[in-house]
C-alpha positions in Angstrom: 110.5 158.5 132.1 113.7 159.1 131.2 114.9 162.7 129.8 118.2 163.6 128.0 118.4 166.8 130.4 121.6 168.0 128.2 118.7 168.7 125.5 118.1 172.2 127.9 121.7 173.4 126.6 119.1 174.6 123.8 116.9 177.6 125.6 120.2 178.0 127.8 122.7 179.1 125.4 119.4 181.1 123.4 118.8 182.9 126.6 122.2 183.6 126.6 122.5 184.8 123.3 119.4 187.0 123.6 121.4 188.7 126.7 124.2 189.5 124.8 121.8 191.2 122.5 120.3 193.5 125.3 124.0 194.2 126.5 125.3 195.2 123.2 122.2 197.4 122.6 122.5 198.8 125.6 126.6 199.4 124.6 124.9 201.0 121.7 126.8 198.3 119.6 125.8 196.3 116.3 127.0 193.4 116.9 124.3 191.5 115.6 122.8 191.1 112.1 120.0 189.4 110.9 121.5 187.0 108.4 124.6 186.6 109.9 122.7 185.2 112.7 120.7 182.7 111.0 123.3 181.4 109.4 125.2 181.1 112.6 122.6 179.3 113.9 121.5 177.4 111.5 125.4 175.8 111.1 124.6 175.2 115.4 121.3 173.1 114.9 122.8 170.8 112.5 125.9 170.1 114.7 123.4 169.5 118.3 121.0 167.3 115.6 124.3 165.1 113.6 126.1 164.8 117.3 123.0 163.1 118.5 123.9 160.4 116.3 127.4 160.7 116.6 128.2 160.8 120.0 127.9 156.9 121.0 130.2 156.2 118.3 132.9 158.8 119.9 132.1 157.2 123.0 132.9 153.6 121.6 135.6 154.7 120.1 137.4 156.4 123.5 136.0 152.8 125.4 137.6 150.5 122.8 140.5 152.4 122.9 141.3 152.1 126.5 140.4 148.9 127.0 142.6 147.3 124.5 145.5 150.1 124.3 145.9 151.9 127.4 149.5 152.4 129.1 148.2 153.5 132.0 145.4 153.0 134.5 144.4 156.4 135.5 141.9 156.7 137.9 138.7 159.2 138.5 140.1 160.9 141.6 140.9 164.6 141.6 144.1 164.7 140.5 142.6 162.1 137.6 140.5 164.5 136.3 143.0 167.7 136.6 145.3 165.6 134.8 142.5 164.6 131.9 141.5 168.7 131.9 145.1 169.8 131.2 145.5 167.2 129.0 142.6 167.9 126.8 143.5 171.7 126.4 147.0 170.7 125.2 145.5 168.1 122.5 143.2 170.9 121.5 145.8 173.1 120.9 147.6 171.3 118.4 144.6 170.2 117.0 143.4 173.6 116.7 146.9 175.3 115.3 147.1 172.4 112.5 143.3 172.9 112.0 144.8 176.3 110.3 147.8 174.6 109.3 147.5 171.8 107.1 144.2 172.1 104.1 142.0 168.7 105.0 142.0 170.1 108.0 141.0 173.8 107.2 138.6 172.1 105.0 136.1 171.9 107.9 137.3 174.4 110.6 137.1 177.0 107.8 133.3 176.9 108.7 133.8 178.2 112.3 135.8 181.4 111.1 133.3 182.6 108.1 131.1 185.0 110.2 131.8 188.4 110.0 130.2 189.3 113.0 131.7 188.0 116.2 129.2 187.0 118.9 127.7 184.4 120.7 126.0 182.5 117.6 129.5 182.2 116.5 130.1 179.5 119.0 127.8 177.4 117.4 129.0 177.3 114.0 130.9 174.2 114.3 129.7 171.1 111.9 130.0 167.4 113.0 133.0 166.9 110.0 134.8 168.9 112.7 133.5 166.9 115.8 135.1 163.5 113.6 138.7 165.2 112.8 138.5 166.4 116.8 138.0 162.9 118.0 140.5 162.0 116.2 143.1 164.0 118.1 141.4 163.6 121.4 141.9 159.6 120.6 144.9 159.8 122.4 143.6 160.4 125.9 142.0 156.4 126.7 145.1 155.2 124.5 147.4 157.7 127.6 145.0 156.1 130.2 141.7 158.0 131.0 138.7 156.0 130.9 135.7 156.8 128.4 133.4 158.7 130.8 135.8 160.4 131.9 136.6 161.6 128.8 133.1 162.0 127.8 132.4 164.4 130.8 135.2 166.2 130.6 134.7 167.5 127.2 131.3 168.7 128.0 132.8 170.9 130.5 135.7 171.9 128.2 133.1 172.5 125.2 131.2 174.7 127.4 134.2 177.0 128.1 134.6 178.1 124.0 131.0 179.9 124.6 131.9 182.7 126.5 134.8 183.9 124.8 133.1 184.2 121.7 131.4 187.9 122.6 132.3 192.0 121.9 130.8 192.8 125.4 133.4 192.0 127.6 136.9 193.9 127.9 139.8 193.0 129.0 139.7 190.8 132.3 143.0 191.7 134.2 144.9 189.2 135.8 143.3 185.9 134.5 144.6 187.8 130.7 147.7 185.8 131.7 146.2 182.3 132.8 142.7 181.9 130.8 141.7 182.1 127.1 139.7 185.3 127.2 136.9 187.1 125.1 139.7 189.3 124.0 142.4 186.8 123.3 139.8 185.1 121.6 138.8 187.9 119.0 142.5 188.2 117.8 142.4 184.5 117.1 138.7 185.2 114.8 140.1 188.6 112.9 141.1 188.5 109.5 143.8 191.5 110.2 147.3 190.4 109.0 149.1 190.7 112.1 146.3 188.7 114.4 146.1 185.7 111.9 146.8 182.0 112.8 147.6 183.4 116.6 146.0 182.7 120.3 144.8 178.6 119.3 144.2 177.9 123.0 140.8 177.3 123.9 140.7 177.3 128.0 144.3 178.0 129.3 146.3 180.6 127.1 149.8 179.2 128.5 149.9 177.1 125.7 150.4 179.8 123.0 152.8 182.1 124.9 154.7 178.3 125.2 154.7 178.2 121.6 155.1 181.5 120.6 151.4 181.8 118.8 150.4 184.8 121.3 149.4 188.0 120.3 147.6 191.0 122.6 144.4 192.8 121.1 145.4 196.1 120.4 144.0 196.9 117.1 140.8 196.6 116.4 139.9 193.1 114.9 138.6 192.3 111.6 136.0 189.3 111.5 135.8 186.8 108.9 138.1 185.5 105.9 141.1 186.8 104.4 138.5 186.4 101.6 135.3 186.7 102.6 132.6 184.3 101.8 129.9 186.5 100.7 127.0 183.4 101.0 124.6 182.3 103.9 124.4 179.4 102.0 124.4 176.6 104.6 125.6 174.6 101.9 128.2 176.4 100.5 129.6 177.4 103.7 129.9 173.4 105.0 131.2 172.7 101.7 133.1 175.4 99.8 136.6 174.8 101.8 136.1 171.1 101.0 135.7 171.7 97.3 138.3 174.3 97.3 140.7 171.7 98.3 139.7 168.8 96.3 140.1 170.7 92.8 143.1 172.1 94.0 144.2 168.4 94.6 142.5 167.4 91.2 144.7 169.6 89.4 147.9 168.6 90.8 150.2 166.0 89.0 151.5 163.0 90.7 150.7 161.6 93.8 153.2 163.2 95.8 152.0 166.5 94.5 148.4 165.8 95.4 149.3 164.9 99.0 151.3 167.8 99.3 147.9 169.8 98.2 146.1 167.8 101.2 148.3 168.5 103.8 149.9 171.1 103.2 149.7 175.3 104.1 145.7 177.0 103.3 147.6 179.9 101.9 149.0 177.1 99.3 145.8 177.0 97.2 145.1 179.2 94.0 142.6 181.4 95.4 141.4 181.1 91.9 139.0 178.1 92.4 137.4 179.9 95.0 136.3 182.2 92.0 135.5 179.4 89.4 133.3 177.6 92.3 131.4 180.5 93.3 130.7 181.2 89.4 129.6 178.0 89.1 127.5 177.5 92.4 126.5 181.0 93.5 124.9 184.2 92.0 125.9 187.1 92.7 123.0 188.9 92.0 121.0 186.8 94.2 123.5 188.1 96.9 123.0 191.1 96.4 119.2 191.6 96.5 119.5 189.8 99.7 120.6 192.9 101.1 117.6 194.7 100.2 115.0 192.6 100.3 115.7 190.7 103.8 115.2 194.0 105.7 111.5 193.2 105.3 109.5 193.3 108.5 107.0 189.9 106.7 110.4 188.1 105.1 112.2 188.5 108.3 109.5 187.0 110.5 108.8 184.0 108.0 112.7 183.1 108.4 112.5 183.3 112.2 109.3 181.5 112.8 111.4 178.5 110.8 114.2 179.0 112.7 112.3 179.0 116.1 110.3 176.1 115.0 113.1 174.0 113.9 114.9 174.7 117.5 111.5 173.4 119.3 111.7 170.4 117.0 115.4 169.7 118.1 114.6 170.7 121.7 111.9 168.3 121.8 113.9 165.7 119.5 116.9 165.6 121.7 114.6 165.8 124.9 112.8 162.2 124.1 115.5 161.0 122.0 115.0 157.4 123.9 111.8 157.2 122.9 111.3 158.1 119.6 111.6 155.3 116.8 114.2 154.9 114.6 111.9 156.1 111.4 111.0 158.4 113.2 113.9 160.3 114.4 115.6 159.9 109.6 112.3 161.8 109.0 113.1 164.7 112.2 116.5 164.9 111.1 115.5 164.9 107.4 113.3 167.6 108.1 115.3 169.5 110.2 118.2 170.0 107.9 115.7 171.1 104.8 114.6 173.6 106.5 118.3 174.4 107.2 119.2 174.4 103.5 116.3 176.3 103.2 116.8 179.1 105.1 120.1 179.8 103.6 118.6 179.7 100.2 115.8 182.2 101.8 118.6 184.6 102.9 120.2 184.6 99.1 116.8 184.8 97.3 116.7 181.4 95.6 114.1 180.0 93.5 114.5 176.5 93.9 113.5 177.4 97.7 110.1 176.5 96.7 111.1 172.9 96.3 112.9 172.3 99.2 109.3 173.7 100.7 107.5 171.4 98.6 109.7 168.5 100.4 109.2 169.6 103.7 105.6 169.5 103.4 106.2 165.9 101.9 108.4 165.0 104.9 105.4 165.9 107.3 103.3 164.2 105.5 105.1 161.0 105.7 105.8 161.8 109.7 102.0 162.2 110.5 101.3 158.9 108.4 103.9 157.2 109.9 102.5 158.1 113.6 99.1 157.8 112.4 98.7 155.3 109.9 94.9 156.4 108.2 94.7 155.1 104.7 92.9 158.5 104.6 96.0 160.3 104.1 97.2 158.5 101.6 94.2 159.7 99.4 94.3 163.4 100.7 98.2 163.0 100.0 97.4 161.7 96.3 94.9 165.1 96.2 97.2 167.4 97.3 99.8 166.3 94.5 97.6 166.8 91.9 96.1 170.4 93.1 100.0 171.1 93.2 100.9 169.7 90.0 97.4 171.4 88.1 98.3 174.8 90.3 101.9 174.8 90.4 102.5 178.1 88.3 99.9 180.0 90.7 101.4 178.8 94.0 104.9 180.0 92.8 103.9 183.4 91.8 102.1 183.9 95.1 104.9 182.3 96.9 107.5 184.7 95.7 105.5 187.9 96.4 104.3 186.8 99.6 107.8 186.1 100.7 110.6 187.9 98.4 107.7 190.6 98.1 108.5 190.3 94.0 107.3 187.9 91.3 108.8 184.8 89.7 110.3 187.3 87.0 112.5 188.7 89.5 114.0 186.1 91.7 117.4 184.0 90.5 116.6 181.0 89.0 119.7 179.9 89.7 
């Protein structure tokens, strides 16, 4: 049998993150919250699920590249892969410094810099738009020389670098504050404070922004977040809001050239007005604000972290035996997976239309276990169950909300 053993990056980086929890309590530290960590999380799991499909495609696309455009031959000896790891850091820099530089780009980086808190869970917020525009850049390394798997493996040790610098518990770390992208170098580049903004981009070495002149030293205590904070757990609204943002901004510029200059140019370019009208129009602000109260229950906390444990067994297991499962198989996973997703953020923000995306989860099960099973029995007991829940409807929603929001239907946003 044949195991994807990268699938135990899972439980690793969880353990990790649970360590970091004991260390900050024992700092006598919040720097973790409840939401804030699901939502985290939640923007993790659909990254490790989308890059499962993704990731041959990168890999074609670095192979393709090098076998019909390389300059150079480069080979896999040590000063090979030196060269390919200095290399890498340097295309990630720019990449990184016109992620906050130029709006298409923002667009889907803006996702990795919307947590207030600033922890491990924060490494995981980045979405698969941002793997795409990364490849992108990194595109350039088989086209210089280096062969795919080279590529391919370096990365994975590169990626793995980001994970420990995104953390409160560590200090400064001397000497290697001059060579390495620390945890505190790293916090200036994640606060919203006006004097750390658009600074320390590098993501291994930190030579790279003292080259440039994008270095500055934590001394104040950093800020977290957004100039503007998002306000939403939304895993919607937070993959999508920066997209939007820029495509009304775009919408509402005249002429071609002005449009393009919307696209590519500065973040702090766009009105922050639409940021207003979208939220009007997609969020409630009531809703957000019963979230605080309500989510510090014992029974709705526990219902949003048995989903979110489950849903990281499912992906564990998914990406495990990713070989073997069928290709209908792994639409309905993902398709499950990324309801329940959605559906935790519209737990966190008190949503009624939660109880649909339930409904559909259910239905996606459904569909799995007769797609492994195959008993014409189900589809009668399936036929059953849609008419109890179309003749009981009104009764399940009522119960629903008070067993979970701890309030009835007259109370939740129907938003």
């Amino acid at each position: 049998m044949h195991l994807n053993w990268l699938a135990f990056a899972v439980p690793f980086f969880l353990i990790l993150m649970g360590l970091e929890y004991l260390v900050a309590k024992w700092q006598q530290k919040n720097y973790f919250r409840f939401n804030t960590s699901v939502a985290n999380l939640n923007v993790g799991i659909a990254e490790r699920l989308l890059d499962s499909f993704t990731v041959g495609a990168f890999y074609f696309v670095y192979d393709y590249l090098h076998r019909h455009y390389a300059l150079f031959d480069i080979p896999a000896n040590g000063w090979g892969w030196v060269g390919l790891l200095i290399a890498t850091d340097f295309v990630w820099y720019w990449y990184h410094r016109l992620a906050h530089e130029i709006n298409v780009f923002w667009a889907v980086h803006v996702v990795h810099h919307q947590s207030e808190d600033f922890n491990y869970t924060v490494s995981a917020r980045i979405t698969v738009f941002q793997a795409a525009v990364r490849t992108g850049f990194w595109a350039i390394l088989p086209i210089i020389g280096f062969p795919a798997g080279m590529i391919t493996a370096i990365l994975l040790v590169h990626g793995l670098y980001p994970f420990f610098i995104h953390t409160r518990t560590i200090g400064k770390l001397g000497w290697l504050e001059y060579v390495l992208v620390t945890p505190s170098h790293h916090r200036v580049h994640h606060a919203s404070n006006p004097q750390y903004l658009d600074k320390n981009y590098g993501d291994m070495f930190i030579i790279w922004d003292k080259l440039f002149g994008t270095f500055v030293e934590e001394k104040e205590e950093p800020v977290y977040g957004l100039t503007k904070q998002l306000d939403s757990h939304s895993f919607l609204w937070q993959h999508f809001h920066g997209l939007l943002e820029v495509l009304v901004a775009a919408s509402r510029a005249n002429g071609w050239k002005a449009k393009l200059a919307v696209l590519f140019g500065r973040p702090d370019t766009v009105d922050p007005t639409i940021r207003q009208e979208l939220e009007i129009r997609f969020l409630s602000t009531s809703a957000a604000e019963r979230s605080v109260s309500h989510n510090r229950s014992r029974r709705f906390r526990g219902y949003v972290a048995g989903q979110l444990a489950a849903t990281l067994l499912i992906l564990f297991t998914f990406l495990l035996f990713d070989q073997y499962v069928l290709g209908h198989f792994q639409f309905l996973t993902a398709l499950f997976i990324l309801l329940t997703l959605i559906n935790c953020g519209a737990l966190l923000e008190q949503r009624q239309w939660v109880l649909y995306l339930e409904i559909g989860r259910v239905g996606v099960l459904w569909l799995a276990l007769y797609s492994l099973l195959g008993d014409p029995m189900l589809i009668v007991l399936g036929y059953i169950g849609a008419l109890s829940l179309w003749a009981y409807f009104s009764l399940l929603q009522k119960r629903y909300f008070q067993l979970v929001y701890g309030f009835g239907l007259q109370s939740v946003d129907k938003d």
